[in-house]
C-alpha positions as CSV (number, residue, x, y, z in Angstrom):
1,X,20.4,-12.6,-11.4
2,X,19.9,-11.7,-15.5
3,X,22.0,-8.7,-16.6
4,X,19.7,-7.8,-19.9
5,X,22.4,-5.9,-22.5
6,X,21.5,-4.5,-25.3
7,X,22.0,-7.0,-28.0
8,X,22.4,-6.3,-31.9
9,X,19.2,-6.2,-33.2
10,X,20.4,-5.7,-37.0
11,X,22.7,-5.2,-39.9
12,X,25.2,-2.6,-39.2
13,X,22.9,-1.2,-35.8
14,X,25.9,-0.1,-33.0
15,X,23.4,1.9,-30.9
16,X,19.8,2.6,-30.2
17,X,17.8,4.8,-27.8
18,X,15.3,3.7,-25.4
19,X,12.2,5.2,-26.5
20,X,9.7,3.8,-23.8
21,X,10.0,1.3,-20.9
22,X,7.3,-1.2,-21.0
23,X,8.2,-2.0,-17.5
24,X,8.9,-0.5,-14.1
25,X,11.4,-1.8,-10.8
26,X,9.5,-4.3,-9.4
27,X,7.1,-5.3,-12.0
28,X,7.0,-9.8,-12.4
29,X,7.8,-10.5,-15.4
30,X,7.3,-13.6,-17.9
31,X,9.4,-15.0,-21.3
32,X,8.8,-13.1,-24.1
33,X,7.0,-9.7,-22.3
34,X,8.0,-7.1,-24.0
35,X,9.9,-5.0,-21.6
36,X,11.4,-1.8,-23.6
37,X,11.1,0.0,-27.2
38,X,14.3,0.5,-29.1
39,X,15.2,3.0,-31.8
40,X,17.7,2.2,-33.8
41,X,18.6,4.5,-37.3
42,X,16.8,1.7,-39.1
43,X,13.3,1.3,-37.5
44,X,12.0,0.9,-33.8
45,X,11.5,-2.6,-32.2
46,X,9.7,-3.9,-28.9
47,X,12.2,-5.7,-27.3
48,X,10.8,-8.8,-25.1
49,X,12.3,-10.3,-21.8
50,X,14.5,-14.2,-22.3
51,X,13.6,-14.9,-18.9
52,X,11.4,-14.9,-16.4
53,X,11.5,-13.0,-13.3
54,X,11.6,-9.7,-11.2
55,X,12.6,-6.4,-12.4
56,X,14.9,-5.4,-9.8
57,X,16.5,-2.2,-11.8
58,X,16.3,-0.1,-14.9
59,X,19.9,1.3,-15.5
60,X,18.9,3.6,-18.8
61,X,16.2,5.9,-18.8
62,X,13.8,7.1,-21.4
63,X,15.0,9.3,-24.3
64,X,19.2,8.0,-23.6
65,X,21.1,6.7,-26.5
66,X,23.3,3.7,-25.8
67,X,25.8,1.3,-27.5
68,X,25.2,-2.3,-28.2
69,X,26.3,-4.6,-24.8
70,X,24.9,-1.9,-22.3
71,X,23.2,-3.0,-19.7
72,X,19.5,-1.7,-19.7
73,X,17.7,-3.5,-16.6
74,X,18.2,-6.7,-14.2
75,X,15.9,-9.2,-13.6
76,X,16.0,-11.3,-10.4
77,X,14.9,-15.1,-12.2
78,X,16.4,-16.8,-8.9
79,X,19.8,-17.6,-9.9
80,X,22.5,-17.2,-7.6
81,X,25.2,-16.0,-10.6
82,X,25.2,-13.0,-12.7
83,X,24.3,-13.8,-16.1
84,X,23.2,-12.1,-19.8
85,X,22.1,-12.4,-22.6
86,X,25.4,-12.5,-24.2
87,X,25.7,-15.2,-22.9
88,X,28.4,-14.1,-19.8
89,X,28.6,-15.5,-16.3
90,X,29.8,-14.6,-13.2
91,X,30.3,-16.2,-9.8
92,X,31.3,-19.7,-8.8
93,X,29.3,-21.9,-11.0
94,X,30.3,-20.9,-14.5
95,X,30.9,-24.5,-15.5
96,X,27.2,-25.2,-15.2
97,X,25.8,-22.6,-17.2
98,X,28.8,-22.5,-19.8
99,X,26.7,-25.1,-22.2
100,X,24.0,-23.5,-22.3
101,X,24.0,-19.6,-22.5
102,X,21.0,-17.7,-22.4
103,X,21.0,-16.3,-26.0
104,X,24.4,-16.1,-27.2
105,X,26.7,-18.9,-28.1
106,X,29.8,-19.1,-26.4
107,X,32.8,-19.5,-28.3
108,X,35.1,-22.7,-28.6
109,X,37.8,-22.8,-26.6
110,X,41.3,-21.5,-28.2
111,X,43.1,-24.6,-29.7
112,X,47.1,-24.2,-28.7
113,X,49.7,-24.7,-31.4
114,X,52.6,-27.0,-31.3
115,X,55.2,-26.5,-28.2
116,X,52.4,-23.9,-26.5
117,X,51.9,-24.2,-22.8
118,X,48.5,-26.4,-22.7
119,X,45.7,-24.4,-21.2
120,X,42.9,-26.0,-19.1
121,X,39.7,-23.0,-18.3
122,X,36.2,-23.6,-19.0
123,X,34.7,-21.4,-22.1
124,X,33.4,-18.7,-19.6
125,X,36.9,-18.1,-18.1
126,X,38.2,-18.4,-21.5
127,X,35.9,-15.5,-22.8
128,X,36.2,-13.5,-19.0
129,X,40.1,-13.5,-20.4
130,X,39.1,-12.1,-24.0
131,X,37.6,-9.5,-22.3
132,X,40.0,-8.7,-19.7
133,X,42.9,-9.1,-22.4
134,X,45.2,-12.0,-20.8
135,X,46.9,-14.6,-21.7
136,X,46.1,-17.6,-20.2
137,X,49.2,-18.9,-20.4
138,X,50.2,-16.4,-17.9
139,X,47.9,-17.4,-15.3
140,X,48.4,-19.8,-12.7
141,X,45.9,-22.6,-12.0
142,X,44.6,-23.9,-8.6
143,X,42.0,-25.6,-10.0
144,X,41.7,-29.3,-10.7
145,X,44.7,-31.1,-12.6
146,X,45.8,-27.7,-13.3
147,X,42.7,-25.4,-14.2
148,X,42.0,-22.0,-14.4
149,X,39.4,-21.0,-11.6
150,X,37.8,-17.2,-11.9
151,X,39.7,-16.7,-8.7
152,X,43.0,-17.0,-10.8
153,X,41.8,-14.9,-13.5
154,X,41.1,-12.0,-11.4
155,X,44.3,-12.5,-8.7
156,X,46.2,-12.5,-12.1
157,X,44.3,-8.9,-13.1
158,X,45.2,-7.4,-9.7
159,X,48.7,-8.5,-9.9
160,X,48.8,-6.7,-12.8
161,X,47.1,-3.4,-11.6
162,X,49.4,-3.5,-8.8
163,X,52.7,-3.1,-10.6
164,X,53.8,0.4,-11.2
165,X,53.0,2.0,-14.5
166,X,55.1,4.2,-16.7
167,X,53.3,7.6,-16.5
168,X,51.6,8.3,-20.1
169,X,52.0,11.3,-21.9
170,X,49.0,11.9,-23.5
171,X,47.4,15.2,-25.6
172,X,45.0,17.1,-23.8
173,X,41.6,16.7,-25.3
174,X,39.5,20.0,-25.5
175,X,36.1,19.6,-24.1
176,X,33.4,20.6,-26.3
177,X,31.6,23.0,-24.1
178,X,27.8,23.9,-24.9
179,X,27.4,26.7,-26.2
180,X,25.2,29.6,-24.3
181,X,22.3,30.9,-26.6
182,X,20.4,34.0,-25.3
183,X,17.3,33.0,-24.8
184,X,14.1,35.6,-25.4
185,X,10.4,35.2,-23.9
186,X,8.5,32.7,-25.5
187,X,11.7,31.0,-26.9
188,X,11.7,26.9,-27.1
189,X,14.9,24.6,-26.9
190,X,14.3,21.9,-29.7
191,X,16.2,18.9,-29.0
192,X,16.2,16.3,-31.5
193,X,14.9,12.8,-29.9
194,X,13.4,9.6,-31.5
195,X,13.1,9.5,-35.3
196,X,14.2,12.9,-35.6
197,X,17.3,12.4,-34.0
198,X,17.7,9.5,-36.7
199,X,16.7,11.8,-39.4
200,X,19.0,14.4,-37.9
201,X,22.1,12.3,-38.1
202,X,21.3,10.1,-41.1
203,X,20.9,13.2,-43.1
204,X,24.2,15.0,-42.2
205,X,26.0,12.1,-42.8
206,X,24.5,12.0,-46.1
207,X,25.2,15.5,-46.9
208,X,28.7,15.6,-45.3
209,X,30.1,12.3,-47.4
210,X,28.2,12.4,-50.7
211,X,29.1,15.1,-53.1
212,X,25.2,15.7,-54.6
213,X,24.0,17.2,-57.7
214,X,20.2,16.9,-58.4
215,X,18.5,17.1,-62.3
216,X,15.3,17.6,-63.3
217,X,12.5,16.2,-65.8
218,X,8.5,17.4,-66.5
219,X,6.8,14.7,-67.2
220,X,3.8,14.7,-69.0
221,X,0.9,12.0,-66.9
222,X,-1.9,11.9,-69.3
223,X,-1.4,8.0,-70.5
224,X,-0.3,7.4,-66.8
225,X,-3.7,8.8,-65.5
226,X,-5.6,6.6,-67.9
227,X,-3.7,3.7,-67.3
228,X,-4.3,3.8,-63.8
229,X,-8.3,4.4,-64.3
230,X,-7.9,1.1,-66.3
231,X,-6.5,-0.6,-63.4
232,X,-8.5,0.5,-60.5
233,X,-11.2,-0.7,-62.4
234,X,-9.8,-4.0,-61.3
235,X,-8.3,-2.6,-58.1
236,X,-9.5,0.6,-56.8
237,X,-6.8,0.9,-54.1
238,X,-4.0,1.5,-56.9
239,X,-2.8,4.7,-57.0
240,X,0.0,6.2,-58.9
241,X,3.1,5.1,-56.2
242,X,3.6,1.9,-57.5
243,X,3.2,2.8,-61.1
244,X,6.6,4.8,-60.3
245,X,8.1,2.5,-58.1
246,X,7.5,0.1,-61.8
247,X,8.9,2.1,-64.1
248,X,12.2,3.5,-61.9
249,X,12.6,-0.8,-61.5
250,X,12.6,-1.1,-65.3
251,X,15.3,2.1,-65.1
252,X,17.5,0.6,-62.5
253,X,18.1,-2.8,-65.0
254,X,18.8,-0.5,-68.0
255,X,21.4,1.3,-65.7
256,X,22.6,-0.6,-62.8
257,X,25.5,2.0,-61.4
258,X,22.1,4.0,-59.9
259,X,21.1,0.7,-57.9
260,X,25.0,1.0,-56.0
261,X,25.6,0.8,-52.1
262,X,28.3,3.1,-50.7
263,X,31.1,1.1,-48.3
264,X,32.7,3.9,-46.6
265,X,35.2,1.9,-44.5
266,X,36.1,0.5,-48.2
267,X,35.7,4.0,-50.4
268,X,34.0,1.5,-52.8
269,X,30.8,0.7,-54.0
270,X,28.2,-2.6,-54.8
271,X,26.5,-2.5,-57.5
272,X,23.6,-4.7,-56.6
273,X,21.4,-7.3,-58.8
274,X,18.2,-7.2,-56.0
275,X,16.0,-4.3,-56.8
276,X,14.4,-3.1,-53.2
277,X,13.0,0.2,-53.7
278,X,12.9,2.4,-50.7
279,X,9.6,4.1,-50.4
280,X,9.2,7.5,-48.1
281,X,6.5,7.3,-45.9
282,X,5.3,10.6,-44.1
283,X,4.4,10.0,-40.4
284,X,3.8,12.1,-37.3
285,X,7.2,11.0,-35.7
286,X,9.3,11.9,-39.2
287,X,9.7,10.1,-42.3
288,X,9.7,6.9,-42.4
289,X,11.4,4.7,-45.8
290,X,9.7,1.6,-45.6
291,X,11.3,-1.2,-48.3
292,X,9.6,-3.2,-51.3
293,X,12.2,-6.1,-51.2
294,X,12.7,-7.6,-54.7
295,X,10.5,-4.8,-56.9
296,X,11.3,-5.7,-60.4
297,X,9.2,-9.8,-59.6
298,X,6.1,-8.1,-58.4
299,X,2.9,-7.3,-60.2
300,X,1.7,-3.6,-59.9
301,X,-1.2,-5.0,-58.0
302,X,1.1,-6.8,-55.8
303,X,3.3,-3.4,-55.2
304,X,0.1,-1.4,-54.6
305,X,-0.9,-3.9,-51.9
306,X,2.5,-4.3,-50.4
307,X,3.0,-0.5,-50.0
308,X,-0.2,0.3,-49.0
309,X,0.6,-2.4,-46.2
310,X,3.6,-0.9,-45.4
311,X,2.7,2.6,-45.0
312,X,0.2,2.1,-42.9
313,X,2.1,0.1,-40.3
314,X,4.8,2.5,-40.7
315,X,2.0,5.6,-39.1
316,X,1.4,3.1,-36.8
317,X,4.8,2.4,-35.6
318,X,4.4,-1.4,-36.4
319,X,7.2,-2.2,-39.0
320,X,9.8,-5.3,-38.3
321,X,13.8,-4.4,-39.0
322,X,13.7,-6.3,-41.7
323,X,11.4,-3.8,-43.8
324,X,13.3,-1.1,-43.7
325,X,16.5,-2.6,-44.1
326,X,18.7,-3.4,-47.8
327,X,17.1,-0.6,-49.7
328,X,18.9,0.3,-52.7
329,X,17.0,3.4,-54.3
330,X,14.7,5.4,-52.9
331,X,11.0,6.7,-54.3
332,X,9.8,9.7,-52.0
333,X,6.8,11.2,-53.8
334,X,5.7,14.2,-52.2
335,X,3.5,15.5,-54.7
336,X,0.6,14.8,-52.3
337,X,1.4,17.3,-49.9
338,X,2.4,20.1,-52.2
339,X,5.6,21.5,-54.0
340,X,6.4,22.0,-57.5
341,X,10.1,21.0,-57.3
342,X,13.0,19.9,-54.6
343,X,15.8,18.6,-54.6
344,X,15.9,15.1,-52.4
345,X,18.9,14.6,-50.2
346,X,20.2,10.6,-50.9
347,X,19.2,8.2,-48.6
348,X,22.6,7.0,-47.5
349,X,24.9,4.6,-48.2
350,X,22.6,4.6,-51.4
351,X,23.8,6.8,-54.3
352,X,20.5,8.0,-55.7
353,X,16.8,9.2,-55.1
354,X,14.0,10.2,-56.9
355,X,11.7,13.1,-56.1
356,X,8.2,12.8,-57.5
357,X,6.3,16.6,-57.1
358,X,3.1,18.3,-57.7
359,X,0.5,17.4,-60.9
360,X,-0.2,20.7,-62.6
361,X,-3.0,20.7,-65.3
362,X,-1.3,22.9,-68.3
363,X,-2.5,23.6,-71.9
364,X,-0.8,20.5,-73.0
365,X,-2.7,18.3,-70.0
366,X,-1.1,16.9,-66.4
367,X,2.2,17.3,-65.8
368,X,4.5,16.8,-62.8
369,X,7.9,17.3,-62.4
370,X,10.9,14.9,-61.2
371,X,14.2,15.5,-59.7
372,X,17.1,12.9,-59.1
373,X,19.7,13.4,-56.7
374,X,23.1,11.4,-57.3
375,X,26.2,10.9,-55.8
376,X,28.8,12.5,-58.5
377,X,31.5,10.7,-57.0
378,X,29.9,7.8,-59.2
379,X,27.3,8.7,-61.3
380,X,28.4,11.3,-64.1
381,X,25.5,14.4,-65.1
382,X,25.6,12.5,-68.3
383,X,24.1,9.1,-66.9
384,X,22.0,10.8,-64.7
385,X,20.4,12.5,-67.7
386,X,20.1,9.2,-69.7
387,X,18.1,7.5,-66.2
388,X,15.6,10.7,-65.4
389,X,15.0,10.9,-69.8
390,X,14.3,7.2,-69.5
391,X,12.6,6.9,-66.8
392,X,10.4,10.0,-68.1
393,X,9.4,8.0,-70.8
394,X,8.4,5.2,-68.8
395,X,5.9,7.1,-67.6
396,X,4.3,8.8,-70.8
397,X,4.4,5.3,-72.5
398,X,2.7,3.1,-69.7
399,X,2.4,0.3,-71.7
400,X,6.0,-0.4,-71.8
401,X,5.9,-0.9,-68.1
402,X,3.2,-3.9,-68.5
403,X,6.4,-5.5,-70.8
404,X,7.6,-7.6,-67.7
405,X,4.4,-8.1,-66.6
């Protein structure tokens, strides 16, 4: 029997909810079928089977959030012991699947000091200890020349549930109750699932631990317009994103405290010398912030391309982890759509974004503004005045954008 768990599938990901089961109790499957969609607050993933086999149950259903190392279904592949894709085993034949685990690697035996008790149990008994929290040392063998059997481990366990336990005081917990809404005719209960549950919580964290102030810029587009004219005559699908995806690039270099991770664990920050420029992408699940890894050695042609390619396999809910992962500013233009001004919330742990708005035509030609939201924890209204001003001019001088180029 395969115990399938759900494994870390990226940087910093402790949970995910199952969005969709690609496969139902009973249904044969083969290696590498995907069997389940996963959401994680980073991007969602197909997630495909490491063995073959019969699905003999689905433990989570659709729409639950669950921790890394839960078990999500079993497969029957026709082995007589219990094992997963963290590489854990059960039953009476550990030794012969302890080499070779089914995606994890098992670690190396603990090595004893000087003067300790010497400790003979294979690597699964050692890590079936880890987990249990014993000693070895404490255990007795009946094993072979003195080794630890999983019948040892567990008499051992018992032994120790057995003996009487000093009662525990603990503090009473209050239960956080639902609270009763009134409900009218016609009324609808929204509950936050998917991408919008992400968006729900990655945004209230953002809020909650970053102290934000927001400035704004108007920003005259007259040499951008022509500039870009110039280039779609060589590229018709450029458009004005990557032009501002360019210049902020150029900004980040001249002012690297905006291109800063926040650690919370650590209370500190990294300032970071890889420019990958976050990019908000409006889709029918939510917004989506797909990432242009390494922005400042690309082309404007090449950007163009790149998040042209990204966006659309963000609608289409075909992005890999990896390209929404690292950002380290963030680009959300939503002049598109309409708006003359807001006032972007950060996309955490980053410390700034940059709103692009509405272009106007005014006596004095096309004009937009910009807003840029910082964490003042860091950045000072002073610095953040110096980056919008230069990144404002940037933009009315084009040309100085082609420099790196």
């Amino acid at each position: 029997m395969f115990e399938f768990k759900l494994p870390d599938i990226g940087e910093g990901v402790a949970e995910g909810e199952i969005v969709k089961w690609h496969v139902k109790q009973g249904d044969n499957l083969s290696v590498d079928q995907d069997m389940v969609e996963v959401m994680t607050d980073k991007v969602t993933v197909k997630i495909p089977s490491p063995v073959a086999g019969k699905v003999k149950s689905i433990s989570v259903p659709e729409g639950q959030v669950v921790k890394v190392g839960t078990k999500l279904l079993e497969i029957d592949d026709g082995s007589t012991e219990v094992r997963t894709n963290f590489g854990e085993i059960s039953g009476h034949a550990e030794e012969k699947h302890a080499e070779k685990p089914v995606t994890a690697e098992i670690p190396a035996p603990i090595k004893e000091t000087a003067g300790e008790k010497k400790v003979l149990a294979s690597p699964a008994i050692r890590k079936a200890a880890r987990d249990m929290g014993i000693d070895l040392s404490n255990v007795t063998p009946t094993g072979e020349n003195g080794k630890i059997l999983m019948e040892d481990l567990e008499k051992y366990k018992k032994s120790i549930e057995e003996k009487p336990q000093q009662p525990k005081i603990e503090e009473k917990k209050e239960e956080k109750k639902p609270e009763k809404v009134e409900l009218h005719e016609g009324d609808e209960v929204y509950e936050p699932k998917g991408l919008r549950r992400v968006i729900f919580e990655k945004m209230a964290k953002s809020k909650a631990v970053i102290p934000h102030f927001t400035i704004v810029e108007r920003v005259s587009l007259n040499k951008l317009k022509e500039t870009r004219e110039e280039l779609k005559s060589k590229d018709s699908s450029v458009t004005f994103t990557p032009l501002f995806v360019k210049a902020v690039t150029l900004a980040l270099k001249e002012f690297p405290k905006f291109n800063a991770i926040y650690h919370e664990a650590n209370k500190n920050y990294v300032i970071r010398k890889n420019y990958n420029i976050g990019v908000a992408v409006d889709t029918s699940a939510g917004l989506t912030v797909v990432v242009v890894k390494d922005a400042d050695k690309k082309t404007v042609f090449q950007l163009s391309k790149e998040i042209a390619d990204l966006a659309s396999r963000a609608r289409e809910n075909k992005l890999s982890l990896s390209e929404v992962q690292d950002s380290t500013f963030t680009v959300s233009n939503v002049g598109t759509i309409g708006g003359i001004m807001s006032t972007p919330i950060i996309n955490y742990p980053e410390v700034a974004i940059l709103a692009l708005h509405r272009m106007e035509e005014t006596a004095a030609g096309s004009e937009m503004f910009i807003t840029l939201s910082c964490d003042h924890r860091l950045i000072d209204g002073a610095d953040a005045a110096r980056f919008i001003s230069r990144t404002k001019e940037l933009l009315e001088k084009p040309s100085l954008i082609f420099v790196s180029d």
